[in-house]
Every structure is written in C-alpha cells, then in structure tokens.
MILO-237772 format. One line per 3 residues: their letters; for each residue x, y, z of C-alpha. Coordinates in nm, 3 decimals, padded with zeros to 5 digits, always signed. Each point is the difference from the previous one (the first is absolute). Layout:
<nodes>
A	X/Y/Z  ... .
</nodes>
This chain:
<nodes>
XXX	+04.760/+06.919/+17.523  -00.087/-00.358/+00.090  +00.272/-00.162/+00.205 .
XXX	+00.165/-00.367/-00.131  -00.043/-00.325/+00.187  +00.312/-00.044/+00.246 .
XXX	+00.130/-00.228/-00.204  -00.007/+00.132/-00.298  +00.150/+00.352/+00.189 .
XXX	+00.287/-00.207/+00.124  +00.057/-00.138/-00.344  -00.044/+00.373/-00.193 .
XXX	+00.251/+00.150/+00.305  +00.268/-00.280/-00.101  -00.024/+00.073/-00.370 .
XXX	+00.050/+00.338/+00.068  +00.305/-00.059/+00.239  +00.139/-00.276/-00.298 .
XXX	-00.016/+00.329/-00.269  +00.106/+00.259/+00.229  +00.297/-00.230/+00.068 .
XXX	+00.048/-00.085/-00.337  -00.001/+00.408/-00.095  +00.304/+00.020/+00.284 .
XXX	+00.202/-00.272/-00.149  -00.020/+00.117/-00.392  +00.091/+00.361/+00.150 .
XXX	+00.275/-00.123/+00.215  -00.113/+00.245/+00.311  +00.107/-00.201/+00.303 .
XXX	+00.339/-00.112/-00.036  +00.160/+00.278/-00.292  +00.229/+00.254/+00.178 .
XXX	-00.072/+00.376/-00.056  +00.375/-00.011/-00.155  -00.070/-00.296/-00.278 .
XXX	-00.338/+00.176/-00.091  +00.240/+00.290/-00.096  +00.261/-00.194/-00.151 .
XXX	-00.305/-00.227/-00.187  -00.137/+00.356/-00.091  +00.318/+00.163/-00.141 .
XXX	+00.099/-00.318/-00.213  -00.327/-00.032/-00.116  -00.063/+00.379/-00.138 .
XXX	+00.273/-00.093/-00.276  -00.216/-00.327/-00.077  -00.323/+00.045/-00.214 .
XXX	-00.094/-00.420/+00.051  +00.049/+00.079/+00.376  -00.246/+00.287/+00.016 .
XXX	-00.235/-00.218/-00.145  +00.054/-00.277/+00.233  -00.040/+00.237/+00.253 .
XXX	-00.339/+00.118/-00.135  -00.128/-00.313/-00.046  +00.125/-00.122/+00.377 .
XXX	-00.213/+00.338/+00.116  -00.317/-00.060/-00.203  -00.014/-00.374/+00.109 .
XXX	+00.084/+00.089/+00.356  -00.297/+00.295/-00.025  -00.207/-00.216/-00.152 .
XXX	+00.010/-00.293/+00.287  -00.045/+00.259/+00.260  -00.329/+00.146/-00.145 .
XXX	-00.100/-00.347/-00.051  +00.025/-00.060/+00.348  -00.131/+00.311/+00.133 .
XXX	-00.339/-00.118/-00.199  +00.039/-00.337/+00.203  +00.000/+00.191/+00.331 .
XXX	-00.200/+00.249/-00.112  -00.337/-00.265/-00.056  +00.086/-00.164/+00.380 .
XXX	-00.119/+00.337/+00.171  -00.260/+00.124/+00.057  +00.096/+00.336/+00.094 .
XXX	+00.218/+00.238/-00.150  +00.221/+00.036/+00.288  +00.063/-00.375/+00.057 .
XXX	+00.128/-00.005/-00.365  +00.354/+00.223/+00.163  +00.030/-00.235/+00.279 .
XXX	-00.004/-00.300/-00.228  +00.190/+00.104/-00.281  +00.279/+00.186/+00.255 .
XXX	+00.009/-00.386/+00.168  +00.049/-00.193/-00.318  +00.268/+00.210/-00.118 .
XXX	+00.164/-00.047/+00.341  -00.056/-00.390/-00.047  +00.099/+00.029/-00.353 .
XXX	+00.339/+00.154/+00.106  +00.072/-00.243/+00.239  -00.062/-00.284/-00.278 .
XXX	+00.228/+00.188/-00.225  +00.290/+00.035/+00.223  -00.029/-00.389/+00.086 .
XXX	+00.003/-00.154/-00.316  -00.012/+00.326/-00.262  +00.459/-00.047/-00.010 .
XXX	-00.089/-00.410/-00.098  -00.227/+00.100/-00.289  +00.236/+00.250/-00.147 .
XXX	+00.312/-00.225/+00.062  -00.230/-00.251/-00.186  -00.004/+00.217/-00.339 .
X	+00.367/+00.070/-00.020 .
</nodes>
C-alpha cells in the first residue's frame, strides 16, 4: 500500500474523526442513559414509524462508520496501524460527540 502525503493523512484522519462523530451523534451513544434506551425501546416496539426511524438512524450511522474506516484504512500502510488509527478516531470522535453531540440534537427539537 502506498502511504498519503502528511497532509493529505491529516486531512483523511479528520474526515474520518468528522463521520465517526457524526455516526455517535445520529445514534445518541454518549449521553443516552442505559434506562431511556429501555424506555425509548419499549415505547417504540408498539410504534411501526419508530422502528423505521430507528433503522434508518442504524443504517446511516453504519454507513458513516464504514465510510470512515475506508478513510483510515488508505492512510496506513500496514494492516496493524489501521487498529491503532481507527481505535484513536473513535476515541476523538467520542470526545467531539459528548462536547457538542447534546447542541446538535437540542438543535432538531
């Protein structure tokens, strides 16, 4: 595999940190307690338009995440890299989430 300019590496890793981010936020993982994903859960079993939301929320969410695994995955150039990058921008991604992920949902209600 040939290995991208530094630039252009820094500018692939940030993408991928932007969509692994973005994946957190439409799923709601950092600030949902384990109690309101029940309570979401139960209510929504009895709600055919919110099992579709729900599917649709988990297909775009799986979506962003492979495409930014194939961001990380052409800055490597070994196989074993490709953990240690993708493990750190989920950690950054995360930490983006829980800073401004509560803002953007606030935003759509």
């Amino acid at each position: 595999m040939v290995s991208a300019s530094l630039a252009e590496a820094a500018v692939r890793i940030a993408l991928a940190i932007l969509l692994d981010a973005a994946a957190l936020i439409i799923w709601d993982i950092g600030t949902r307690s384990p109690a309101r994903l029940l309570a979401d859960i139960r209510a929504g079993i009895h709600a055919p338009a919110s099992i579709a939301r729900g599917l649709l929320r988990l297909l775009t969410g799986c979506a962003a995440i492979a495409a930014a695994a194939t961001l990380g995955v052409s800055v490597v150039s070994r196989s074993a890299d490709f953990t240690i990058v993708e493990s750190l921008t989920l950690v950054t991604a995360l930490a983006v989430e829980a800073l401004i992920g509560p803002d953007l949902r606030g935003q759509k209600r």
